[in-house]
N, C-alpha and C positions, 0 to 999 in steps of 0.2 A: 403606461399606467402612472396617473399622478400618485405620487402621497408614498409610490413602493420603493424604495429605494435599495440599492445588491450591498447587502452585507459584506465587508471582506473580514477573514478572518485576520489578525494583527497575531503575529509572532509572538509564541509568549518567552519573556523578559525573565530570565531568571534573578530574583532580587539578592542581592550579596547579603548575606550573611549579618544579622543586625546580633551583635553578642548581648547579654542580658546584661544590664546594670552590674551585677556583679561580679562580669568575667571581663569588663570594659578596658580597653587598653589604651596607652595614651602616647600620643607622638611625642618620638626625643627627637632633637637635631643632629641624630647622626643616621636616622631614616630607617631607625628600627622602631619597632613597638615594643615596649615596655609595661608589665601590669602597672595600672592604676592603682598607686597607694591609696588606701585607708584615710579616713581622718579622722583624727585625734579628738574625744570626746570628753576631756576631762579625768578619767577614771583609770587610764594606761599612764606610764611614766611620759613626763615631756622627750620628744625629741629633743638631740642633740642640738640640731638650729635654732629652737626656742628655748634652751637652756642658755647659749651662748649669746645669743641676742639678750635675754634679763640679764646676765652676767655685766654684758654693755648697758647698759640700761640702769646700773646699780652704777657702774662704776663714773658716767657720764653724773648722777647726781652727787657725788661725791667728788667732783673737780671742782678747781677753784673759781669761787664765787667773785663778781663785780661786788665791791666793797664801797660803797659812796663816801666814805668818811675818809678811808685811806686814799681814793682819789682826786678828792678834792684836795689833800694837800700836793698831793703831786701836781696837780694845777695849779696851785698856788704858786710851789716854790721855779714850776717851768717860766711862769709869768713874771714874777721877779727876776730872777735870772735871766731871762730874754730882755727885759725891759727895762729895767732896773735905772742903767746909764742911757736912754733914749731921748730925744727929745720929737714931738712929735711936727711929723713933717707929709703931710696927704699924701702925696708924690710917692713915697716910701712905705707907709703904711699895708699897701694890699700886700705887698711880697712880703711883710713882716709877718701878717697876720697868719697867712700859709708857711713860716718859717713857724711860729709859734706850733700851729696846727699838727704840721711832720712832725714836729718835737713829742709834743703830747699824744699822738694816734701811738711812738715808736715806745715811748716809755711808760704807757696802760698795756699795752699789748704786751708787752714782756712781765706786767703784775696780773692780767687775764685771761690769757692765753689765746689760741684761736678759735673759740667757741664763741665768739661775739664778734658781732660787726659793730664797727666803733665809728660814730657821728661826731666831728667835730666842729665847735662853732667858733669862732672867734670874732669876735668885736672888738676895734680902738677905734677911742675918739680924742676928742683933743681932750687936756684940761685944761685950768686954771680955776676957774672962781668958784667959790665955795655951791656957787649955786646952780652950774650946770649939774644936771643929772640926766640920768642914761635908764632906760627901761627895759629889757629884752625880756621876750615873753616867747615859747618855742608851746609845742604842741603835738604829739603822736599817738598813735595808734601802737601797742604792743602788749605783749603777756605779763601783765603783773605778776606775776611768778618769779620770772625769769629776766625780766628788763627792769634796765633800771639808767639812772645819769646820777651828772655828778656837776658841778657847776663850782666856780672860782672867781676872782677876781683881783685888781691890783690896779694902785691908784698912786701916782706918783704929781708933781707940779706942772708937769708938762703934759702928761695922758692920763686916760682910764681905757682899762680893759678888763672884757667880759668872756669866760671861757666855758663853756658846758660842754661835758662828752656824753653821748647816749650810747648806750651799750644791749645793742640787740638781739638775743640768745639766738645762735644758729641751730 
């Protein structure tokens, strides 16, 4: 007979047990179940995690701030100091520059702690005549809030140099 096809009955499948929303239980990693906490709608006191966490959260805004005015003379006086007796010579210049650079990352870090990623630039060029000049021009992306640079420089007979640190709030 087309069209009649033998029906077989299918085993019935007893379904596990689906608990309602409110009796839901949640997996821990030590392969028990645990009730499913509540959440927190405003109106109950703050958990302990989230009081501890604002607590960090206050006290992160009250560490010590990138100060531009007090950095830039630390760039100053590192650049003097570093360069002061040099005379400028191409050859020697790139390992100055990164001598300069260590100096100034190791002595901001110790006035801003480690809360900031610190960008250092440095530029020498040669000097002499009144009428070389030097431009540097830099450009980022970051949180005006929280970032900020600081920029230096030092000009002797024989060189000029340019120093900026950017200081990125981690």
């Amino acid at each position: 007979m087309a069209g009649v096809g033998i029906l077989r009955e299918e085993p019935v499948r007893k379904k596990a047990s689906v608990p309602t929303q409110r009796g839901r239980r949640a997996w821990s990693p030590h392969g028990k179940m645990r009730p499913r906490s509540g959440t927190w709608h405003g109106d109950e006191e703050l958990p302990d995690m989230v009081k501890n966490a604002r607590k960090l959260t206050d006290s992160l805004a009250t560490e010590v701030r990138f100060d531009p005015g007090l950095i830039q003379d630390v760039i100053e006086m590192v650049l003097t100091e570093t360069l002061a007796h040099e005379t400028y010579a191409a050859s020697k210049m790139g390992v100055m520059s990164k001598r300069v650079s260590d100096v100034l990352k190791t002595r901001i870090r110790g006035l801003c702690g480690d809360r900031f990623k610190l960008v250092c630039i440095v530029v020498i060029t040669e000097g002499g005549t009144e009428e070389s000049a030097l431009h540097v021009t830099s450009q980022c992306v970051w949180d005006h809030e929280r970032d900020d640079f600081a920029s230096g420089s030092f000009s002797n007979d024989a060189l000029h140099a340019v120093a900026t640190v950017f200081a990125i709030h981690c």
